[in-house]
C-alpha positions, 0 to 999 in steps of 0.5 A, a space after each residue: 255226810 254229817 248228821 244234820 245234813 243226814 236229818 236235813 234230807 231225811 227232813 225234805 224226803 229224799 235219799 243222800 242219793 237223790 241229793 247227791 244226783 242233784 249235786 250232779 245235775 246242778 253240776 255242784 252250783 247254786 240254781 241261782 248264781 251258778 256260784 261253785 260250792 266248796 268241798 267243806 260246804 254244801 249247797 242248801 236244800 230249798 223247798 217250797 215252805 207251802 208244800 216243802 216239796 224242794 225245788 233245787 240246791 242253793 247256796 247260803 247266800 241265794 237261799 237266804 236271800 230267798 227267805 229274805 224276801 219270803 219266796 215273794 215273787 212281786 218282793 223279788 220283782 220289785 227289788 229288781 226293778 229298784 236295782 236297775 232303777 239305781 243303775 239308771 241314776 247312777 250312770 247319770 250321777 257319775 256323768 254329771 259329777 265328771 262334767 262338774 270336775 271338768 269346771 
């Protein structure tokens, strides 16, 4: 474990133990996308920055897409919802454009 790590846990007021358990628990993946983090690499410790009491370990790309979006469950519902918007009009572009390549 390096330095700043060891001050990052320090920081959130767990043990290299603790977070070693949560590795465990987590089975050494993201809390989000399951995603395996790589030896050299280790997860982030996310925490709530109203109380920084840490809710899990993710990795780079999930923790800061969380902070992308300021821990605002409304932002991330209406990302969602604009996702799955797209996903709907997208499967009706392709099948419209298929039909005009048929002409």
């Amino acid at each position: 474990m390096n330095k700043n790590h060891k001050k990052l846990i320090k920081k959130y007021g767990i043990s290299s133990e603790e977070y070693t358990k949560m590795c465990n628990k987590q089975f050494f993946k993201c809390a989000i996308c399951f995603g395996v983090s790589s030896k050299n690499k280790r997860l982030s410790i996310d925490h709530c920055h109203e109380t920084n009491l840490v809710r899990g370990l993710l990795c780079d790309s999930c923790n800061l897409g969380l902070g992308s979006f300021k821990d605002d469950i409304s932002r991330l519902e209406s990302a969602i919802n604009y996702l799955k918007e797209f996903e709907y009009k997208k499967d009706k572009i392709i099948k419209e454009k298929a039909r005009n390549l048929k002409i």
